[in-house]
matplotlib code that plots the C-alpha trace (Angstrom):
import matplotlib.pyplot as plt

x = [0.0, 2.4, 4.3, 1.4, 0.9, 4.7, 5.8, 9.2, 11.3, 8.2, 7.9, 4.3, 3.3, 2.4, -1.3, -1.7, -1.8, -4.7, -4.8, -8.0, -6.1, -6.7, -6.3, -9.9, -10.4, -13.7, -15.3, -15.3, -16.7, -19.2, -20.1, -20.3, -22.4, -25.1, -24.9, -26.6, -29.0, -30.6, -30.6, -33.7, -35.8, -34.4, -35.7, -38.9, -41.8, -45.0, -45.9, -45.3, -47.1, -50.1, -50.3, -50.1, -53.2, -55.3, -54.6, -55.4, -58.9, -59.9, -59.6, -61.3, -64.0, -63.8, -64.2, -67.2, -69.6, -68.7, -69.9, -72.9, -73.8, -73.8, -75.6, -78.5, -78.6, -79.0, -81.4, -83.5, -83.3, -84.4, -87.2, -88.3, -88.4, -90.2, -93.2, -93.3]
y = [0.0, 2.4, 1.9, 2.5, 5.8, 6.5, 6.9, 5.4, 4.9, 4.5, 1.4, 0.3, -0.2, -3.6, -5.2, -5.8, -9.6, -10.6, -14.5, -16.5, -17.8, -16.1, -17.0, -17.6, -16.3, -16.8, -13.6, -14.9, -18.1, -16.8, -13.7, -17.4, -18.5, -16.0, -15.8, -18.7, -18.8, -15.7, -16.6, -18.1, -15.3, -12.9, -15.6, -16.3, -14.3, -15.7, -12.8, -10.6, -13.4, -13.2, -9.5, -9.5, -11.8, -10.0, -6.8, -8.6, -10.1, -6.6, -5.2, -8.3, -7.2, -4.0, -4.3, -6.5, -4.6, -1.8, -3.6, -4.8, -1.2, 0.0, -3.5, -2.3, 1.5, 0.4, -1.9, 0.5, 3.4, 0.8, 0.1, 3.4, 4.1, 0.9, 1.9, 5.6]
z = [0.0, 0.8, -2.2, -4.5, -2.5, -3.4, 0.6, 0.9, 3.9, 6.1, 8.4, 8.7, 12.0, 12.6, 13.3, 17.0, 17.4, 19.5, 20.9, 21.7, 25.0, 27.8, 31.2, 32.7, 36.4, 38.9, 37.6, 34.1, 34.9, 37.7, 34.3, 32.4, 35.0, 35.1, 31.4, 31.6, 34.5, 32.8, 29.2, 29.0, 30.3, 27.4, 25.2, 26.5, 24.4, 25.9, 27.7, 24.7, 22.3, 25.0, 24.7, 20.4, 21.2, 23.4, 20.8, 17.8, 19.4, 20.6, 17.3, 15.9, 18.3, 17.9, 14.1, 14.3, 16.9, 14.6, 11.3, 13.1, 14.7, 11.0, 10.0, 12.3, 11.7, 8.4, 8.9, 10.7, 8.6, 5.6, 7.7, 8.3, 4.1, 3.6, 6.6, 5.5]

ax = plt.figure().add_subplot(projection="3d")
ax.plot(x, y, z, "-o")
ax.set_aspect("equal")
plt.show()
């Protein structure tokens, strides 16, 4: 690279060198621990399922007793031409 740029006479300055091996002590493994103890509760979406539920049946409901208000109003203003 830094010949394509044309800089001579530079010294790159090397990639730090990271290892995987790394000497575990108690708070890692207690961290590890935890990690795992608690895990299950960040995955668990039945309370958040139950409340997509409930919202989707109350606009279900919502939607029919308003399509059956109009049903009726309709119904009685027919009514009303048809006895008039």
């Amino acid at each position: 690279m830094l010949r394509r740029l044309g800089v001579h006479g530079v010294v790159p300055v090397p990639a730090p060198r990271w290892t995987a091996r790394r000497k575990l002590d108690p708070v890692d493994l207690l961290l590890v621990k935890e990690l795992g103890d608690e895990e299950p509760g960040w995955v668990d979406y039945s309370a958040a399922e139950i409340d997509v539920k409930t919202q989707l049946v109350d606009s279900l409901m919502d939607m029919l007793i308003a399509d059956t208000m109009q049903t009726v109003q309709q119904a009685i203003r027919f009514r009303q031409i048809s006895v008039d």
